[in-house]
C-alpha positions in Angstrom: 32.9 9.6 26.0 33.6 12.4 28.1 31.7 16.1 26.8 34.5 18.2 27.7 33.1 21.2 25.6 29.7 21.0 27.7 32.4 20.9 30.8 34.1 23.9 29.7 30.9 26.1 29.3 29.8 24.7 32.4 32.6 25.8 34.4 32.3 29.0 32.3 29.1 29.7 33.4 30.1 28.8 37.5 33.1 31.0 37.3 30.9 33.8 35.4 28.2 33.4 38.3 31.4 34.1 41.0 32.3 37.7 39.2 35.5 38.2 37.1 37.2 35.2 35.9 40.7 37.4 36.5 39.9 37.6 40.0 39.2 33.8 40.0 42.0 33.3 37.9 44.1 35.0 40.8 42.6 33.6 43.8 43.6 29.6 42.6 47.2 31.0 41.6 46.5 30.1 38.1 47.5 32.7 35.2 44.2 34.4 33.9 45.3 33.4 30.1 45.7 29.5 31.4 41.9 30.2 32.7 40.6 31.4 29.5 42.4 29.3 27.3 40.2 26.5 29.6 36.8 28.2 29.3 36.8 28.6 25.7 38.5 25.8 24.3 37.2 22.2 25.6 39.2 21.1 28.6 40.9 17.9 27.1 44.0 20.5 26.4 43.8 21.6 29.7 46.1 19.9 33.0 44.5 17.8 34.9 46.5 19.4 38.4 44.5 22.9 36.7 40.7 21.4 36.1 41.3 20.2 40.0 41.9 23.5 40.9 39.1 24.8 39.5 36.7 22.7 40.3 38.1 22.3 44.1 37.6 26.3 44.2 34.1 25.8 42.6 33.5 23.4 45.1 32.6 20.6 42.8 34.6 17.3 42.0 35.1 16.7 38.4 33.3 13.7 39.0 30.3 15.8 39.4 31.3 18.2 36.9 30.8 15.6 34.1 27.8 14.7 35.7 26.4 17.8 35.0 27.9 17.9 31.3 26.4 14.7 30.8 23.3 14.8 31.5 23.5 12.9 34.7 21.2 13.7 37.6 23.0 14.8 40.4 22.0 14.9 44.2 23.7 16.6 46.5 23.9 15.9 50.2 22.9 19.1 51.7 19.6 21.3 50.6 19.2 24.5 52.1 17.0 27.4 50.8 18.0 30.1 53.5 20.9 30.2 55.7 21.1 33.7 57.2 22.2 34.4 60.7 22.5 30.1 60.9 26.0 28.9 62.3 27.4 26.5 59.3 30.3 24.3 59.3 33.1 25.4 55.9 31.9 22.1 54.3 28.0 22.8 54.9 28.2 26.3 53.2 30.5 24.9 50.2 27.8 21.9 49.9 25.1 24.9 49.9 27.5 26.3 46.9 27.2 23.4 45.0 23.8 22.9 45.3 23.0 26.4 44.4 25.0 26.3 41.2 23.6 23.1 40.1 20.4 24.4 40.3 21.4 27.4 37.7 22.5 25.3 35.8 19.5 23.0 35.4 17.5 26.4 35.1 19.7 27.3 32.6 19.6 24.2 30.9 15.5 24.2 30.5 15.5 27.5 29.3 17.6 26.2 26.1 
């Protein structure tokens, strides 16, 4: 069974990480009530074409999103700890965003 609760206050806690979830809201074209109705409800209300969105801007896959809400260890393909001045391909730096927000999370997670 999916945790789409955990998902929601994951995504929450992503978006919140990013700045403004208006701003975010705005930038994916999505309306910035649609966005919080999402984050504080569980997302089994919300559209599938709007979860996409938000994770594709997050630059996760909802396959890795409930993952996360799971419990499941994720691994992601890329690590890098310092990146300054180093030419990067679009997909590295997004992989680098993943992995950086992943790693929040778990820190988030042990300090529960």
């Amino acid at each position: 069974m999916r945790n789409t609760t955990r998902m929601s206050e994951i995504l929450a806690e992503m978006i919140d990480q990013r700045g403004s979830r208006r701003a975010f809201a705005e930038k994916i074209g999505m309306p910035p009530t649609t966005l919080q109705s999402m984050l504080t409800r569980d997302l089994s209300r919300a559209s599938v074409t709007n979860v996409v969105d938000v994770c594709r801007e997050l630059s996760i896959t909802v396959e890795e999103l409930e993952a996360m809400a799971s419990g499941e260890h994720y691994e992601p393909e890329t690590i890098a700890a310092h990146h300054e001045g180093e030419q990067w391909t679009e997909e590295e730096l997004e992989e680098i965003e993943r992995f950086k927000a992943f790693v929040r999370l778990k820190r988030k997670d042990k300090e529960q």
